[in-house]
N, C-alpha and C positions, 0 to 999 in steps of 0.2 A: 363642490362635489366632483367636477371634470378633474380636480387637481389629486384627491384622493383618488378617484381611479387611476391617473396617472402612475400614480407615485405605486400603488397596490402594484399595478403591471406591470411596471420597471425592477421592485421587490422579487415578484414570483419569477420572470424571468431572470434576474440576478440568479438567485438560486437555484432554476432549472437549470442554468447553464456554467454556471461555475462549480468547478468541480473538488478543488482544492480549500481548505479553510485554515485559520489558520487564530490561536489565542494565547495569552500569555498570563499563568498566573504563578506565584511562588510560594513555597513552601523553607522552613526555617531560615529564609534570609534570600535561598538561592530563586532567580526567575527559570520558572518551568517552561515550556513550547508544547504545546498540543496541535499535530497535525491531524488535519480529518480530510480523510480521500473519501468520495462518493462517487457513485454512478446512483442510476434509477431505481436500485434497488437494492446495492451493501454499502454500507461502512466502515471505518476502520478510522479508530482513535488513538494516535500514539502520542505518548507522554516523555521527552526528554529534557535534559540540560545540554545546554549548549558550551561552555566554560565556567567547570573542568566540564568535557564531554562523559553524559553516565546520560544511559537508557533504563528509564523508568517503568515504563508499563506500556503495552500497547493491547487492542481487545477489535472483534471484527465479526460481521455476520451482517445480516440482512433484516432492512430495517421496514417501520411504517412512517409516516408522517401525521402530526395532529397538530395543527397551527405553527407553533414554535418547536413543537417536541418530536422528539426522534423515538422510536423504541428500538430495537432489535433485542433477535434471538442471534447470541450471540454463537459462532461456531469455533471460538479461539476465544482466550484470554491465557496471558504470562502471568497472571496473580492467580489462575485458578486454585491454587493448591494455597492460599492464604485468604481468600475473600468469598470462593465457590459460587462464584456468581455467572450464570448461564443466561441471564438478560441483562440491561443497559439502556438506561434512557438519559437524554442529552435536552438540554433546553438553547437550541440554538444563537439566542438573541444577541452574546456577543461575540459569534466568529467574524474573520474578517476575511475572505476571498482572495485568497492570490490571483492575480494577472493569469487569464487563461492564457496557453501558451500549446494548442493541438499539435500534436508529432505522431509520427505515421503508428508507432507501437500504444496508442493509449490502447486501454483497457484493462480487463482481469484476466489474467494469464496463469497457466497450471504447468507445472513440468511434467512431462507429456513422454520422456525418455532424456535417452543421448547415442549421440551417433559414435561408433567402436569403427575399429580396422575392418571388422570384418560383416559394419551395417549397423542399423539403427536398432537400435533396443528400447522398445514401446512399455509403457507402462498402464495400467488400467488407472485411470481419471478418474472414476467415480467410487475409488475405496475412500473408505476414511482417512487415509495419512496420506494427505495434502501438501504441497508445495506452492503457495501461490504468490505471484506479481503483479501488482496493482500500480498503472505506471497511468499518469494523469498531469498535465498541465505544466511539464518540465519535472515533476516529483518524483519517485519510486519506492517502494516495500515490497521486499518479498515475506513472506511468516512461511514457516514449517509447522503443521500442526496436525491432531486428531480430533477430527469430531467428535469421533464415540469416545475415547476416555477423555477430552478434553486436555490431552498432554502436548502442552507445547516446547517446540525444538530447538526455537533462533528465532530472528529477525534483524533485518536491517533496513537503512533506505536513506535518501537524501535527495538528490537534483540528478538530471539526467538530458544525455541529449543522444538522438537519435536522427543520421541527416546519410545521406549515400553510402549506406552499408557499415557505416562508421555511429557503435553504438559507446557511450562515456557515462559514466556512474562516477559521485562524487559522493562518499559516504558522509551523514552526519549522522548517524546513531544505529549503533548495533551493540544487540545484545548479547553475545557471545565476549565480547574484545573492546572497550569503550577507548584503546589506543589507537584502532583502526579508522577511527572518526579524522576526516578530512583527506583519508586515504583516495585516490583518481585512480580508475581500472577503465581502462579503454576492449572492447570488443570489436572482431565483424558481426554483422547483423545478414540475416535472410531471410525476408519475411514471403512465403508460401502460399496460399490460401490460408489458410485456420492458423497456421503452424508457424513458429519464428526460431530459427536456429541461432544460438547463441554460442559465437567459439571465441575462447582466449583463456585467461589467466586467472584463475579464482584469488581470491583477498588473501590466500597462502602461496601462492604463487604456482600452484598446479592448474597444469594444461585443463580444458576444459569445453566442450562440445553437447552445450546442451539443447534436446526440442521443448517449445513449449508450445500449446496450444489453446485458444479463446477459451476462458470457461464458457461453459454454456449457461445463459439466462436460464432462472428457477422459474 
């Protein structure tokens, strides 16, 4: 009995604390990748190939928990306009946890403006058309999207490091450009109170100076 408790408590904490997952299944020959980012209360499940690189589907919102099963209301999906699906449930049992790896920018991030010549230009966070970063455990995604029409805009994400002001994104899958895959864009980082300024070189090669700031927990 002491060893099932054991094992129980070393489970729930596995999964309280890991925040990255990670599965592999395939469809017509090819092996697929499913990354799942979490915090204590969204998700986000993205569907890629690795070689050729193609970006599949990705979908995200805020979830519950019921033993193994996940629900959420989803507030994105890239297939909406083919599946029309505004919930999402996950049966947990065979993710596998990547190596937590804490750096100073985790969390969920919203683009918040960008700083001009002539000062920063704020944006309102709490309209529907979203821009969010969800950076966790060495990982990254960002998604463009609307809640109210459920129209999404892009997405991309892969590994990331973040260490004295010096932020490095290594793309594996985006949805706009599946050439861009294995692409390296180096940033400066500033992280502010709430706020983290992000300056360099967009994945086109323009200059780029952007604020983001924490979402706020629901």
């Amino acid at each position: 009995m002491k060893n099932q408790l054991f094992l129980l408590s070393v489970l729930v904490c596995w999964f309280s604390q890991a925040q990255v997952f990670e599965f592999q299944t395939s469809d017509k020959g090819q092996s697929l990748t499913h990354r799942i980012f979490m915090d204590e209360e969204y998700i986000i499940e993205t569907i890629y190939q690795e070689n050729p690189a193609l970006f599949v589907l990705t979908r995200g919102g805020f979830y519950q928990k019921d033993g193994s099963q996940i629900s959420a209301k989803l507030e994105f999906n890239s297939q909406y306009t083919k599946d029309s699906l505004k919930t999402f449930r996950w049966d947990r049992t065979a993710w596998k946890a990547k190596q937590t790896k804490d750096q100073i920018l985790d969390g969920k991030w919203l683009m918040a403006g960008r700083v001009k010549p002539e000062g920063e230009q704020r944006r309102d966070i709490t309209r529907s058309r979203k821009t969010m970063k969800f950076l966790r455990d060495g990982c990254f995604q960002w998604t463009a999207f609307n809640t109210e029409t459920f129209q999404f805009f892009g997405s991309g994400g892969g590994i990331y490091t973040a260490d004295k002001g010096n932020y490095v994104e290594q793309i594996g899958y985006f949805s706009r450009d599946n050439s861009r895959v294995g692409a390296r864009l180096s940033f400066e980082y500033d992280r502010k109170a709430n706020d983290w300024y992000h300056k360099g070189f967009s994945s086109k090669g323009k200059p780029l100076h952007e604020i983001w700031t924490e979402r706020p927990k629901e």
